[in-house]
C-alpha positions as CSV (number, residue, x, y, z in Angstrom):
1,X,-6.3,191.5,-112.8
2,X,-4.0,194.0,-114.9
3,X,-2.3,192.9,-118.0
4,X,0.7,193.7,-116.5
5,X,0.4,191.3,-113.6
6,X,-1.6,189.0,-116.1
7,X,1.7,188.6,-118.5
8,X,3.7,187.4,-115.4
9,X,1.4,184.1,-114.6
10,X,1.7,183.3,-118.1
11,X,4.2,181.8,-120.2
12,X,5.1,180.9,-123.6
13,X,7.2,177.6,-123.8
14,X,9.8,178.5,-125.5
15,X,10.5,181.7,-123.2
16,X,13.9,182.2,-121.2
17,X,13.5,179.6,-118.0
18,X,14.9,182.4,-116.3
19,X,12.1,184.3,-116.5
20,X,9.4,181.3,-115.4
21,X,8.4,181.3,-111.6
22,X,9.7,178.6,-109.8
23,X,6.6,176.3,-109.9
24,X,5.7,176.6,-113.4
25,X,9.5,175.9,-114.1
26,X,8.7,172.9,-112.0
27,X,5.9,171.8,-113.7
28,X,7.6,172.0,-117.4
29,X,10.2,170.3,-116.2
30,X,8.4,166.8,-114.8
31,X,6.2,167.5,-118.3
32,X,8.9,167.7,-120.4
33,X,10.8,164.5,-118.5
34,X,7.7,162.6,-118.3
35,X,7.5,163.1,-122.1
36,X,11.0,162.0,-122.7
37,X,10.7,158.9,-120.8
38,X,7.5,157.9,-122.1
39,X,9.1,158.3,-125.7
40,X,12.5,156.6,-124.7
41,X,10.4,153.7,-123.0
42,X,8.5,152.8,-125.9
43,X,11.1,153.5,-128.8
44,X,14.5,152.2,-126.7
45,X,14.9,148.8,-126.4
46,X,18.1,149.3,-124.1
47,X,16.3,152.1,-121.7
48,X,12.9,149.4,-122.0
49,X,14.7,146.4,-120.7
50,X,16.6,148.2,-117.8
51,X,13.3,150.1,-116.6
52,X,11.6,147.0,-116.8
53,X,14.3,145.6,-114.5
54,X,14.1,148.3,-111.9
55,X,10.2,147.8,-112.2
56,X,9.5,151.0,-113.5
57,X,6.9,152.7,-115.9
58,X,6.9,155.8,-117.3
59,X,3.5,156.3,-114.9
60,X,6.0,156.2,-111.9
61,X,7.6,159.6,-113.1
62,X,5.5,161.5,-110.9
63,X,8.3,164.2,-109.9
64,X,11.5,165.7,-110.8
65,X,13.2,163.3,-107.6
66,X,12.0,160.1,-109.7
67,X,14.5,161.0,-112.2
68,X,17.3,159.5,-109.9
69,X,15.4,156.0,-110.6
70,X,16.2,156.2,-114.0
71,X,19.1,154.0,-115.5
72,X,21.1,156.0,-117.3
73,X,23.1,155.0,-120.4
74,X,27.1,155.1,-120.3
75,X,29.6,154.8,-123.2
76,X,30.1,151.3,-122.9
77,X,26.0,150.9,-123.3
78,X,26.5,153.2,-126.7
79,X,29.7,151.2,-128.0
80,X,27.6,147.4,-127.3
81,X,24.3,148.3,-129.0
């Protein structure tokens, strides 16, 4: 493979997401999302609780679609806590 076409499978993280083919773009986004739940799951109380309720586990963010099972927090949630 040339280094031309080499350079355009890979990727640093921090480059433009404009400039990442769709499926890699697709994979650092579940990464990064599964990371973030994973984090909010075991350090949010709140966000614990209502995943809990739903009967969900960071485990069950297995695509990018899952993220319309998350609860989401509103102002009211930010104002009460």
């Amino acid at each position: 493979m040339n280094a031309a076409k080499q350079a355009c499978t890979r990727f640093h993280p921090d480059s433009a997401p404009d400039y990442i083919p769709p499926a890699q773009l697709a994979n650092l986004q579940l990464s990064r999302l599964q990371t973030i739940v994973a984090r909010a799951y075991q350090y949010v109380p709140l966000f614990h609780d209502r995943m809990v309720e739903r009967g969900i586990t960071p485990e069950n963010i297995t695509s990018l679609a899952a993220i319309a099972e998350l609860p989401f927090t509103t102002k009211a949630d930010l104002r009460d806590t």
